[in-house]
LOFI-829054 format. One record per residue (C-alpha): residue in three letters; z, y, x. Coordinates in steps of 0.5 Angstrom, whole numbers, plus 500, padded with zeros to 3 digits. Example, Ala and Ser with C-alpha at 12.3 -4.5 7.8 and 13.67 -1.06 7.14 Angstrom:
ALA516491525/SER514498527/
This chain:
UNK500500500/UNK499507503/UNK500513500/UNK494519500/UNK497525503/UNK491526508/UNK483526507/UNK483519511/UNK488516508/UNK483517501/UNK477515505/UNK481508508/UNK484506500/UNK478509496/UNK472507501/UNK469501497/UNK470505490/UNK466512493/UNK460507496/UNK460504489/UNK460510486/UNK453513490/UNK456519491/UNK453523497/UNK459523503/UNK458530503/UNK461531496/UNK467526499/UNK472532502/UNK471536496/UNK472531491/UNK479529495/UNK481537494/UNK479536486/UNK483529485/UNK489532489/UNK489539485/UNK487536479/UNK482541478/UNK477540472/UNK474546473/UNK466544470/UNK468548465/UNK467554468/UNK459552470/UNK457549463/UNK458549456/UNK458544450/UNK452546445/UNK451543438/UNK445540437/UNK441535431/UNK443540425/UNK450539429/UNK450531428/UNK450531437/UNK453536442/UNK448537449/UNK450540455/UNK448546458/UNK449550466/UNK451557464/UNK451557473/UNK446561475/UNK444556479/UNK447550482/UNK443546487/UNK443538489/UNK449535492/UNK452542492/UNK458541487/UNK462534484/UNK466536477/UNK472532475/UNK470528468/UNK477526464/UNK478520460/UNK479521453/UNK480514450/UNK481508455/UNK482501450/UNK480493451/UNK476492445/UNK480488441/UNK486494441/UNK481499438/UNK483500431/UNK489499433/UNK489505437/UNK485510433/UNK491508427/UNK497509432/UNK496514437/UNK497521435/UNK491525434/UNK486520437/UNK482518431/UNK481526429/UNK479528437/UNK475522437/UNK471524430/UNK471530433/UNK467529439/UNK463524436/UNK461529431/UNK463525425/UNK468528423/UNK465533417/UNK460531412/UNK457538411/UNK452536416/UNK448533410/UNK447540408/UNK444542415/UNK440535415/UNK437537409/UNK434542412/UNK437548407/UNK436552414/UNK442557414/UNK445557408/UNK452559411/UNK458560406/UNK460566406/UNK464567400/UNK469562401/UNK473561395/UNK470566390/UNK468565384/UNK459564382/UNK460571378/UNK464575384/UNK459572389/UNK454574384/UNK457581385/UNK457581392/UNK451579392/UNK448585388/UNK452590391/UNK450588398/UNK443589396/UNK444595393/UNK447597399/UNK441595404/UNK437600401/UNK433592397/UNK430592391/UNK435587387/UNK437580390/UNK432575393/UNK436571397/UNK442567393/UNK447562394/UNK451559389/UNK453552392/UNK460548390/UNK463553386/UNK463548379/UNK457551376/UNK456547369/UNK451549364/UNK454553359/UNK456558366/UNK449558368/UNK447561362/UNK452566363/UNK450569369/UNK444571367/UNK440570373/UNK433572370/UNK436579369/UNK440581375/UNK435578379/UNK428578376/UNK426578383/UNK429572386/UNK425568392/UNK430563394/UNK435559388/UNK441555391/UNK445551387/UNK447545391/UNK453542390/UNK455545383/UNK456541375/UNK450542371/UNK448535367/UNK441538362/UNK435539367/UNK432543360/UNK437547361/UNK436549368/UNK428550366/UNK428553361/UNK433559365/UNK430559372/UNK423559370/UNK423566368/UNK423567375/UNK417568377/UNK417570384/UNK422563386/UNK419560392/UNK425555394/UNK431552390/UNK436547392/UNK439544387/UNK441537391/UNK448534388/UNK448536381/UNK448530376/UNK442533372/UNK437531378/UNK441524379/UNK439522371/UNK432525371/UNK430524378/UNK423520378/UNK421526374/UNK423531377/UNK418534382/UNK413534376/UNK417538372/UNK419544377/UNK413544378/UNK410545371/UNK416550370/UNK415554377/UNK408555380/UNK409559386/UNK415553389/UNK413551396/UNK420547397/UNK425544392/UNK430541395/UNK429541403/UNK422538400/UNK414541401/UNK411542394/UNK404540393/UNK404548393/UNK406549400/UNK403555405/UNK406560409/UNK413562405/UNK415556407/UNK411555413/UNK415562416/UNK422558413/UNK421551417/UNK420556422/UNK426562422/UNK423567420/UNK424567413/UNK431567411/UNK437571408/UNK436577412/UNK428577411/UNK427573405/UNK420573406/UNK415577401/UNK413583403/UNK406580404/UNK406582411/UNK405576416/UNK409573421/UNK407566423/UNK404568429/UNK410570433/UNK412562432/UNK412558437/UNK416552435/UNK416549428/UNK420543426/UNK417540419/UNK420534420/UNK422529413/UNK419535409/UNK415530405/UNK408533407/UNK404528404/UNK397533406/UNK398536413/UNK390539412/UNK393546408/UNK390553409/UNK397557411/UNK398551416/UNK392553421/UNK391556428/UNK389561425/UNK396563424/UNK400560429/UNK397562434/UNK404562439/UNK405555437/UNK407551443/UNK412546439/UNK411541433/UNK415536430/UNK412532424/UNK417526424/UNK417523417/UNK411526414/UNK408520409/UNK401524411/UNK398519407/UNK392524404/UNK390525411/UNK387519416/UNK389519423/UNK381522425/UNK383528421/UNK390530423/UNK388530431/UNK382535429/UNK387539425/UNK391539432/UNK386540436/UNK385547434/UNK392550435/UNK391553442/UNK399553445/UNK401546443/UNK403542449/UNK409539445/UNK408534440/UNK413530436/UNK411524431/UNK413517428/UNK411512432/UNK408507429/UNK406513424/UNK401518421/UNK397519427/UNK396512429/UNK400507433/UNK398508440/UNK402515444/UNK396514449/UNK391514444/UNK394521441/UNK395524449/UNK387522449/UNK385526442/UNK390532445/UNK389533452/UNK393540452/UNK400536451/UNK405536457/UNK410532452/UNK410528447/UNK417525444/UNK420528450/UNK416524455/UNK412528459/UNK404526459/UNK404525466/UNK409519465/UNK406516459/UNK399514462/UNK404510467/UNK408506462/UNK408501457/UNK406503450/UNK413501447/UNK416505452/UNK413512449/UNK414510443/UNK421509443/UNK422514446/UNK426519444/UNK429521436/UNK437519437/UNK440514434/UNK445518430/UNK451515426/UNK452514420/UNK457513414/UNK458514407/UNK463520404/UNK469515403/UNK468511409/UNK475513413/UNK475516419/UNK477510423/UNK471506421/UNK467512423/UNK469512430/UNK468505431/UNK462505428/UNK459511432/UNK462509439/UNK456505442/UNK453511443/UNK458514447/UNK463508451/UNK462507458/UNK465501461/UNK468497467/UNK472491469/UNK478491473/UNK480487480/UNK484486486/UNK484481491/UNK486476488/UNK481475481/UNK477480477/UNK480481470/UNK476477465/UNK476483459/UNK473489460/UNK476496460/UNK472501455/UNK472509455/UNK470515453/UNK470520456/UNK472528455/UNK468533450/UNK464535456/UNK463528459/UNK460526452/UNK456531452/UNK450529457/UNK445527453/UNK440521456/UNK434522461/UNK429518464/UNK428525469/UNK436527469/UNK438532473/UNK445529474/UNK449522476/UNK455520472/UNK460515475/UNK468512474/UNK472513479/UNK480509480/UNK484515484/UNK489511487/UNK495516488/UNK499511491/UNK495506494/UNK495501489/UNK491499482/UNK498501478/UNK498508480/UNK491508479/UNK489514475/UNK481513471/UNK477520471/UNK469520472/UNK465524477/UNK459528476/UNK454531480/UNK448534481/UNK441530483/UNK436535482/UNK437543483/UNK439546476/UNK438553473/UNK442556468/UNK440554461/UNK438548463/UNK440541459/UNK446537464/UNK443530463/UNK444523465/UNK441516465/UNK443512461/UNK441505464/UNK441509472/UNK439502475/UNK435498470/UNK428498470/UNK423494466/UNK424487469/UNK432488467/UNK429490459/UNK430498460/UNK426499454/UNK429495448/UNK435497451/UNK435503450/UNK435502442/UNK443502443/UNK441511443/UNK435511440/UNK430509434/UNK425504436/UNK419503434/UNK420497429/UNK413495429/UNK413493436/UNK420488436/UNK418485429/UNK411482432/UNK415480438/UNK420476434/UNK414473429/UNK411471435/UNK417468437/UNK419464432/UNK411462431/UNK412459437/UNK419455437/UNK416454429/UNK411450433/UNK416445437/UNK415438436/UNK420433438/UNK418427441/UNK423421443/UNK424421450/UNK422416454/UNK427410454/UNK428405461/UNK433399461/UNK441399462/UNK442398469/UNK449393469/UNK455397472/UNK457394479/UNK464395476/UNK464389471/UNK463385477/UNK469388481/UNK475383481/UNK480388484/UNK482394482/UNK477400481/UNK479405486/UNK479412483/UNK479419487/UNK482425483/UNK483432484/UNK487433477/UNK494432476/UNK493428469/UNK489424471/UNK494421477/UNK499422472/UNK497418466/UNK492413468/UNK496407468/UNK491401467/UNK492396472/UNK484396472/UNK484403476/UNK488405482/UNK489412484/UNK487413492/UNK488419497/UNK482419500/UNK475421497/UNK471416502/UNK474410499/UNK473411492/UNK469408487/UNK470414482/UNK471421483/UNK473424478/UNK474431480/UNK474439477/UNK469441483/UNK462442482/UNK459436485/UNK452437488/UNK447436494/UNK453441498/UNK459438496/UNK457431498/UNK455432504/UNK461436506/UNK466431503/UNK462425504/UNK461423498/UNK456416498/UNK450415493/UNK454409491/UNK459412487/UNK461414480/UNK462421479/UNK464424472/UNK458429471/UNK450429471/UNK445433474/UNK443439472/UNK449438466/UNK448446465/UNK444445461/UNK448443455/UNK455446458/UNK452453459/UNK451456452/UNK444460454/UNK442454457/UNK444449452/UNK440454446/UNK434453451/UNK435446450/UNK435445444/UNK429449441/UNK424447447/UNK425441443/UNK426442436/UNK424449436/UNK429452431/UNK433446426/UNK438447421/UNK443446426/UNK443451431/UNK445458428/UNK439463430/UNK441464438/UNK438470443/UNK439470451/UNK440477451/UNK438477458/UNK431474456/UNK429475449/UNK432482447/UNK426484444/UNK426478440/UNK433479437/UNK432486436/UNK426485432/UNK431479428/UNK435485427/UNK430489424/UNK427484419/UNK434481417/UNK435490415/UNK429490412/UNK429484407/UNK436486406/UNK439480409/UNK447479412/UNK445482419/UNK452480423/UNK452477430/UNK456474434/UNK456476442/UNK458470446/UNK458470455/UNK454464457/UNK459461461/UNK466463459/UNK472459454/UNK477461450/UNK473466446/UNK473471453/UNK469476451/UNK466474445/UNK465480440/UNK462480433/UNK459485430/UNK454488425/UNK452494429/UNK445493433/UNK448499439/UNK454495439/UNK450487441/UNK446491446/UNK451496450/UNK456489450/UNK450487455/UNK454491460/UNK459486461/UNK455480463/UNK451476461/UNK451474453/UNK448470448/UNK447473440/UNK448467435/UNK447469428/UNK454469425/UNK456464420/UNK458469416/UNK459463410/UNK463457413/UNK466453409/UNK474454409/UNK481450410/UNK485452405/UNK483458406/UNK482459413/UNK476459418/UNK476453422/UNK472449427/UNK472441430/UNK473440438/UNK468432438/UNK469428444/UNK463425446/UNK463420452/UNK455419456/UNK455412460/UNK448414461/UNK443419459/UNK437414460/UNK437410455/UNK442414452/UNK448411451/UNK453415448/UNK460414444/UNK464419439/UNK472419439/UNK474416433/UNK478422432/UNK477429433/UNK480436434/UNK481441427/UNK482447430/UNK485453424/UNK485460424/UNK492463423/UNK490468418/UNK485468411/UNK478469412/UNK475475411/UNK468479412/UNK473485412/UNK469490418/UNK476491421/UNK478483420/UNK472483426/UNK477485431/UNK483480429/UNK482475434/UNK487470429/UNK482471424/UNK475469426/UNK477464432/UNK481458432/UNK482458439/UNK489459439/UNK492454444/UNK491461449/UNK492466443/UNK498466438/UNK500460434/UNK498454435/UNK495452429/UNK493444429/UNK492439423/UNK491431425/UNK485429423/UNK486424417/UNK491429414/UNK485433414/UNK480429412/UNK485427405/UNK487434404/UNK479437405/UNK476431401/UNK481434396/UNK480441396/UNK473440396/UNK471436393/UNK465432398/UNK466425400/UNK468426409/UNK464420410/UNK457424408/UNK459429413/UNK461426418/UNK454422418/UNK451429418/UNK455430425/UNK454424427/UNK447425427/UNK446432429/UNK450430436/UNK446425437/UNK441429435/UNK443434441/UNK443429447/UNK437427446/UNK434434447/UNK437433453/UNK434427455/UNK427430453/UNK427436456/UNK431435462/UNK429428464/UNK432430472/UNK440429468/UNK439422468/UNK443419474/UNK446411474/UNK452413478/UNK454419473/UNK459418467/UNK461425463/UNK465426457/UNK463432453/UNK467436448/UNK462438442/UNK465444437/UNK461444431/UNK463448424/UNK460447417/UNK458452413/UNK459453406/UNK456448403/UNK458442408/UNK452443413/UNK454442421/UNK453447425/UNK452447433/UNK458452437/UNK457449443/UNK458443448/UNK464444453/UNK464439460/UNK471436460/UNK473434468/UNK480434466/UNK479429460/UNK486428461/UNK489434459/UNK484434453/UNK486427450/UNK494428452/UNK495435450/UNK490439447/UNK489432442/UNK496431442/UNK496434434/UNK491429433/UNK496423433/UNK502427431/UNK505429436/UNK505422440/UNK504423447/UNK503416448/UNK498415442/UNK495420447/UNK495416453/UNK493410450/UNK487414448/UNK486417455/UNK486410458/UNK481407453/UNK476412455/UNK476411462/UNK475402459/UNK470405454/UNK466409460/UNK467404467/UNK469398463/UNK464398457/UNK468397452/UNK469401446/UNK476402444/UNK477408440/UNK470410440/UNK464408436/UNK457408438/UNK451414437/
């Protein structure tokens, strides 16, 4: 342990953790004066700005000018958690919940206003009544020299029918443009007609979140229009009517200040016009020309049907404004499905969807595609703030894992972190780097204090966005381009035909018989002294008590060795392992041990069978699941996931989830498999559970196989339930409670009895339907992976299997069992009522039925 008092002291504890961070040495004696003084001072050279009609925040330098490498800011953290302690958290800790919903802008539902694009209708009249806020209005106009009031707003101030008569808008505002009543009480829409239309100058009315538009709104367009022909926006939404009224309004020029309709034009001082969601069904409009727009350099045209246009007449009416060099569009969309083949059409454009044209000529269709409309979170208005957090924290958790020197920790620790931290958007071009960072006050792990550091990659200027990548590091080869749908909408087209593609092929699998040869008899039948067996685990040398086998010291004298340790080409040679002797496992097992490989396995053979849940190596066929995902979403199907590593027991690490920003970013902690979740398992009295088989492999060609006559239920400790916080209770979703909570075990014949009752099925049936399917999973095996067989290998393998509501057998995962021992004399001891010696009975029968080919206790598959 040493103590930081000097700069060499920081440099001698952190050395490791600074080279991992990637930042440049030169920074390092600054970053130590920063840590030391505990001086957050980035303050000073940014400031947060909201961005996305207030739904995101970015960062922006207020430094005249900063150079690369010249400063490193110190970054705090604002919630450090391990997932499963989320909820938990966000309920206990005393304003967490409130900052975090604040920080991630989900803490207010008037963005709905703004997101409907009722431009700067502010709220000026706090709580005043519609008629005061009427006179306001009224002297205002008078004061200001204007002919009446033009611009109104009359939002949330329970206006009902009988109200809106009353006030008489027609009268005291004969000349009105604009009419906002969002938000207010009124029911009969011939009531709302009949008044308003006698304002004949109307060219905006917003009347979203009135009971009269939920009760006639397939009609309603039609109406207004009858009632009101000058109206180019209803509702946020472009009229068949739409010109430069509303043109000038999608771009700032008209609002409360300037109503706009004094006939003089302005659309020439545009330079960035944002129609995105106007529900613009024709493009081709005679205010919308480059004509009036001669100063447009900036469109933004996402989610416009368009469908009154082909893609040929939307790139001409484009191709004439002179200015544009910046074009945002749905992708695939009313332009087409192909960004190179726009950029072709408009070759005066810089950027399209963020991404300059330079770059994109460079990269895969996909990539441009997907680039760069922010996935934003959503909820509903009853939603609690808890449920929003975690929800939306995909977009802003960053993680790492813990270690020391004698292991590394197997849960990962997630952040997030501070306001101005969280405010750096993504870049494929950043102008930043981002890193977490363990000061070590003390010299050691227990006095570690977690801040990130931040620097600058690029010379910035002031105005300039602060960005960072996301995905610093991970390229192509590595998937960068799906995985960036954890932040931003993907163009859905793309993955589905990945994912079809996919499942035609795994469609296309035939399974064909593998190949049998003959048994070869053991040589061990023919020994008349005992059998010699080396073994490395204190189970087997204390329970394997037949006189047939005798435990020996020295591995070179040994007939059998049954160890913990991986037995290969290397291992043998440095121990001296023989060709002669038995060892307890097949080469190249990981195939059915390790869960990507096993899901592999299975569907090289079989393609996709009822009895493998739909299973993604994320690392591999990432594309594949996210179009999954989005077909599931489409066809309204349940889209719940279940996150599992592809080489870890006891659940470590394991996430279920709903959300597709969580089953890409949980990437992060290593390699995974996503299994569609069995989200309607059938259930013990109400609880989840699952069934541990024992299955004993004499040899893989032919197959000769066995299945314990008894097996292991393991039970959930709580009732099950789709609840969305339930997801984080280990105890409800996962029956691996001999390392967590209570031990929760029910002998086998006990269970069979109760289920029978309670479900009225008959066990035997589905038991055979079982049997059959673990049959059915090594002989996958035996046809895809020929190279496991091996004469002098016996294995005994735990398979974990879960019915699905109505009794149908599912695959979890096969699990290899080197301590056999613990498995049959503990973790089967429920099995036999607690009888350790019925275990041990068990334990030897194994040994006689793998070596000794007998079958007590066991049955052939």
């Amino acid at each position: 342990m040493v103590e930081i008092k000097s700069y060499a002291d920081f440099l001698k504890v952190h050395g490791i953790l600074l080279a991992g961070t990637g930042l440049p040495e030169s920074l390092y004696p600054q970053l130590f004066r920063k840590l030391s003084s505990e001086t957050f001072d980035a303050g000073e050279f940014f400031q947060i700005e909201p961005c996305q009609n207030g739904r995101q925040r970015k960062l922006v330098c207020t430094s005249d000018f900063i150079s690369k490498n010249s400063n490193v800011f110190l970054v705090d953290h604002a919630w450090t958690f391990r997932l499963p302690d989320a909820p938990k958290q966000l309920e206990e800790v005393p304003g967490l919940v409130e900052r975090m919903a604040s920080l991630m802008c989900v803490d207010a539902d008037c963005h709905e206003d703004d997101e409907d694009g009722n431009g700067d209708l502010d709220d000026n009249h706090g709580k005043m009544t519609a008629e005061e806020v009427l006179e306001s209005e009224i002297c205002r106009a008078k004061e200001m020299g204007n002919y009446g009031v033009k611009w109104l707003e009359l939002e949330e101030l329970d206006i009902d029918d009988d109200k809106l008569l009353a006030l008489d808008l027609p009268s005291k505002c004969p000349n009105l443009v604009a009419l906002s009543l969002l938000g207010n009480k009124i029911k009969n829409m011939e009531t709302v007609l009949d008044e308003i239309s006698k304002l004949k100058n109307l060219r905006a009315l917003w009347l979203n979140d009135n009971p009269a538009l939920e009760k006639c709104a397939t009609n309603m367009a039609e109406a207004v229009l009858q009632a009101f022909p000058k109206l180019e926006i209803f509702n946020s939404h472009f009229t068949c009517n739409y010109g430069e009224w509303a043109l000038g309004f999608c771009g700032e020029i008209y609002g409360q200040e300037n109503p706009g309709d004094d006939g003089e034009h302005q659309l020439q001082n545009i330079t960035t016009l944002d129609l995105s969601n106007r529900d613009i069904h024709n493009l081709n409009n005679k205010a919308f020309s480059s004509v009036n727009f001669t100063s447009l350099s900036h469109l933004n045209l996402r989610g416009n049907p368009m469908e009154e246009n082909s893609v040929h007449e939307l790139l001409e009416t484009l191709k004439k404004f002179p200015s544009l060099n910046s074009l945002e569009v749905d992708l695939p969309g009313p332009l087409g499905e192909s960004a190179i083949n726009i950029l072709d059409s408009l070759p005066n454009l810089f950027l399209l969807n963020g991404v300059k044209a330079t770059k994109i000529f460079d990269m895969d269709k996909h990539v441009v595609d997907s680039a760069l409309q922010p996935r934003l979170p959503e909820w509903n208005p009853d939603d609690p703030l808890a449920d929003r957090v975690l929800n939306a924290m995909w977009l802003y958790l960053m993680t790492y894992r813990l270690a020391d020197e004698e292991k590394i920790d197997e849960t990962s620790v997630w952040y997030v972190m501070d306001e101005l931290g969280s405010a750096l958007r993504h870049s494929d071009e950043p102008n930043f780097r981002i890193a977490p960072f363990l000061y070590m006050r003390d010299g050691n792990l227990s006095s570690a204090v977690s801040f990130s550091i931040l620097w600058p990659t690029q010379d910035v200027q002031k105005g300039d966005e602060c960005t960072r990548d996301f995905l610093l590091g991970i390229g192509e080869d590595k998937q960068r381009s799906a995985r960036l749908t954890a932040w931003f909408h993907t163009p859905k087209s793309y993955f589905i035909k990945g994912y079809e593609k996919y499942l035609q092929k795994l469609q296309s699998k035939r399974f064909s018989s593998p190949t049998i040869g003959a048994l070869e008899p053991s040589s061990l039948l023919c020994n008349q002294n005992p059998v010699r067996v080396y073994t490395d685990i204190p189970h087997v040398q204390d329970f394997l008590t037949r006189p047939e086998f005798a435990i020996t010291n020295e591995p070179k004298e040994a007939d059998i060795l049954w160890t913990s340790m991986q037995v290969d080409e290397e291992t043998k040679k440095a121990v001296g392992i023989r060709d002669d002797q038995y060892v307890n496992q097949f080469p190249h097992e990981a195939c059915l041990v390790m869960k990507h490989h096993l899901a592999e396995t299975v569907q090289e053979a079989y393609g996709a069978p009822d009895w493998l849940q739909p299973t993604y190596d994320l690392e591999k066929h990432l594309t594949e699941l996210i179009g999954d995902y989005y077909v599931r979403d489409r066809e309204r199907l349940d889209n719940l996931w279940i996150l599992k590593p592809w080489n870890m027991a006891r659940t470590i690490d394991t996430t279920i989830t709903s959300n597709l920003s969580a089953i890409i970013r949980l990437m992060e902690t290593g390699p995974k498999i996503s299994q569609k979740y069995i989200e309607h398992p059938s259930l013990f009295k109400g609880k989840k559970f699952d069934l541990r088989y024992i299955v004993l492999v004499r040899s893989m060609n032919p197959l000769e196989i066995f299945l314990a006559d008894v097996f292991w239920v393991r039970l959930a400790n709580n009732a099950y339930s789709l609840d969305k916080r339930s997801l984080y209770e280990y105890e409800t979703h996962f029956t691996v409670m001999n390392y967590r909570g209570v031990l929760n075990h029910v002998q086998t014949q006990d269970f069979v009895r109760e289920f029978e009752q309670e479900h009225q099925v008959n066990w035997s049936d589905v038991h055979e339907r079982i049997r059959n399917m673990i049959r059915s999973v090594f002989e996958a095996a035996v046809a895809v992976h020929p190279e496991m067989h091996s004469p002098k290998s016996r294995a005994i393998y735990g398979v974990d299997v879960m019915l699905d509501s109505s009794f149908c057998p599912k695959l979890l995962e096969v699990t290899y069992c080197p301590d056999c021992s613990r498995a049959c004399t503990y973790d089967m001891k429920p099995v036999f009522g607690g009888e350790e010696m019925k275990g041990r009975d068990f334990f030897n029968s194994v040994f006689g039925c793998l070596f000794l080919n007998e079958t007590t206790h066991v049955t052939p598959l």
